[in-house]
N, C-alpha and C positions, 0 to 999 in steps of 0.2 A: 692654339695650333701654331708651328712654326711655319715660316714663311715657303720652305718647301712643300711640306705635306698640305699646306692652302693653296699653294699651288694645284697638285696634285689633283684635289676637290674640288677647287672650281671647274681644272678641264674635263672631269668626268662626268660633273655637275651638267656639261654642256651635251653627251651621251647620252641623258637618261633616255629621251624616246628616237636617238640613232645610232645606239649602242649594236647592236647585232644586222645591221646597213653596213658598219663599217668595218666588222670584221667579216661578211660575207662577199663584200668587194677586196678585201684582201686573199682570200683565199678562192674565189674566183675559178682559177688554173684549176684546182683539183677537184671540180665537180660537185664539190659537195656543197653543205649549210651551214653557219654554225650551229643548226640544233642536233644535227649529225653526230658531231666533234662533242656537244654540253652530253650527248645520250648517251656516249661510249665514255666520258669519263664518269658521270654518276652512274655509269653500272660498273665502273673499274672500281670507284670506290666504294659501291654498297658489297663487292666479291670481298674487298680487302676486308671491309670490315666483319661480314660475317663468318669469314676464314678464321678470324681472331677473339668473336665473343660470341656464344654461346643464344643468346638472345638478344638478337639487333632490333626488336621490340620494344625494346625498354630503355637503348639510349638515347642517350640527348647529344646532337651536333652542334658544332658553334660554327658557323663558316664566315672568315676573317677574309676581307674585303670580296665582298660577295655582290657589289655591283645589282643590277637590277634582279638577283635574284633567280637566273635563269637554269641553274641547279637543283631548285627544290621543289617541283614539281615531281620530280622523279623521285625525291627523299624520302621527301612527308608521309607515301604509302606505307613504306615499308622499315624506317626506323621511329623510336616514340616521340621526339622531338626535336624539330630544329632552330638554331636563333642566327640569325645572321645581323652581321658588323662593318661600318664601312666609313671612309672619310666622306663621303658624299651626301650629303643632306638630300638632294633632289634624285641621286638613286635608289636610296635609302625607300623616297615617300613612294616611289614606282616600284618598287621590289614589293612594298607594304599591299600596293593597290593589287598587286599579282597574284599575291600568298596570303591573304590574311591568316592562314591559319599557322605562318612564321612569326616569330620575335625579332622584332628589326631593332637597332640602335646603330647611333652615329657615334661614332668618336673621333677624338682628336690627333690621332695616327702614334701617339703613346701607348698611355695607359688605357688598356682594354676594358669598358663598363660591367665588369663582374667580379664575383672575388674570387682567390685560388680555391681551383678544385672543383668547379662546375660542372665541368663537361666531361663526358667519356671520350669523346675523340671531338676535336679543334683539328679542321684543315682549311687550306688555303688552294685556289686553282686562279695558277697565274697569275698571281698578284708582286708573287717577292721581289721581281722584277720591274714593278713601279717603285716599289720602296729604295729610296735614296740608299745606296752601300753603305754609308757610314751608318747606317739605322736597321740593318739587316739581323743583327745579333739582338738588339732590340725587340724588334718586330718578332722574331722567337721564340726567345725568354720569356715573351708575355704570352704567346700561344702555350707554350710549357708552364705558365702559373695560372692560367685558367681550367687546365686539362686535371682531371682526376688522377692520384696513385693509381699505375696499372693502366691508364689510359695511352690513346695512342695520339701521335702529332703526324697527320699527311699533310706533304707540300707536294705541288704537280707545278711542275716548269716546263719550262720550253731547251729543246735540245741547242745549246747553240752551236755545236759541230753539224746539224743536220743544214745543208744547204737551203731546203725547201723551208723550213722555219727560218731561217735569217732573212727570206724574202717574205715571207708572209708580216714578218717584223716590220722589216722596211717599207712594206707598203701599207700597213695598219694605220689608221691617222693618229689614235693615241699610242701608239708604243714606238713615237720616233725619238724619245729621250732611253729609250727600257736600257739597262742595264742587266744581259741577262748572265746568269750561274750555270759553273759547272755540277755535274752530279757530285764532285768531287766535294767543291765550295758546302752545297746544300748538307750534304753529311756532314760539315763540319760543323756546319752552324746547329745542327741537329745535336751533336753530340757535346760541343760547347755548351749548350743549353740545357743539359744532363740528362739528355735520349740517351736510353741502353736498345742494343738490338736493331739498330741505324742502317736501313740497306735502303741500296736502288733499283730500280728496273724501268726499263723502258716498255712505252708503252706511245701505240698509236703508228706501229712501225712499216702497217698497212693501211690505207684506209678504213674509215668506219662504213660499213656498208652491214648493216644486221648482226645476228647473234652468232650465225657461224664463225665469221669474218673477228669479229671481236674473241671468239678463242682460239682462231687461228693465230691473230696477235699474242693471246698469253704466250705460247710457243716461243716468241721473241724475246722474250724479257730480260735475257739475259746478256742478249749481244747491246751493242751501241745504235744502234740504227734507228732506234725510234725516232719521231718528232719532238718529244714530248716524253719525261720523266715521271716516275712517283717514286717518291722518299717519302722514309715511313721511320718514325720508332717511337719504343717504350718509355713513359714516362715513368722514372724509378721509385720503386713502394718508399 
């Protein structure tokens, strides 16, 4: 592992059991929890995906830098398998203790522990923005060589034109180096990495407060306003 991405690993490494302490004091001001914020995007992403396959029964996720894990309780029910991936050994073993019924593995912030064509859909929440920008195209290209012909690549960032996200940023204690991406950036890297079918939408533009509330937000997806993004596309047959 390079000296950055051990970097990286160790400070997350230091997270594993105050990892959602620290982003619930950062977000603080807006009344909510992180588990609020993890419930609205794993139901943004189990809409996208059943919007796009037929039987979300039978696929397999891969979620790349997946931290302790806090994602896949909501997953497990309702698609056929998920494996999650991460530079951090020690959030890895906590993710492992949470989920047994996930596939954890650690890697070395390169090459992804799998071969191409695994997965039907490989996404990431929040992460690209700890990944060093010179390794951003990287970090991609190997979400897109694990991902099935026909499969889809989601990335969920954080909006950085949205005021209320650049202070939840600044007051997080691990995202004082982040480097965050335009929607702009993110589709690029998507479409470099030979996504067909590459779009954005916002999302999170209202608070998460229940199931209304969350399709109230689809309504927004198309303005700027969100907190928080989803880019999405096809990997090409």
């Amino acid at each position: 592992m390079d000296p950055q991405q051990q970097a990286i690993a160790e400070e997350f490494d230091g997270y594993r059991e105050t990892y959602d302490q620290a982003v619930n004091r950062a977000i603080a001001f807006s009344g909510q929890k992180v588990e609020s914020f993890t419930r609205a995007k794993a139901n943004d992403l189990l809409r996208t995906v059943s919007s796009r396959f037929a039987s979300p029964s039978q696929l397999n996720l891969l979620d790349v830098g997946c931290g302790i894990g806090n994602y896949h309780p909501f997953l497990t029910p309702v698609v056929g398998a998920v494996s999650g991936v991460d530079v951090s050994r020690a959030c890895i073993e906590k993710a492992q203790q949470r989920n047994p019924e996930v596939s954890y593995s650690v890697y070395d912030g390169d090459r992804l522990p799998y071969p191409d064509g695994q997965f039907d859909v490989t996404f990431c929440v929040c992460v690209l923005h700890h990944v060093p920008p010179d390794r951003w195209a990287q970090f991609v290209s190997e979400m897109r060589r694990v991902t099935r012909a026909g499969g889809l690549i989601i990335v969920y960032e954080h909006n950085p034109r949205h005021p209320l996200t650049r202070k939840v940023v600044r007051d997080c204690d691990f995202d004082r180096d982040a480097v965050l991406l335009t929607k702009t950036q993110t589709r690029e890297l998507l479409t470099t990495a030979g996504c067909t079918d590459v779009a954005t939408n916002s999302i999170l533009t209202v608070p998460p407060m229940g199931a209304f509330v969350e399709k109230l937000d689809g309504l927004f997806a198309k303005l700027p306003f969100g907190s928080q993004y989803r880019a999405i596309g096809r990997v090409m047959d």
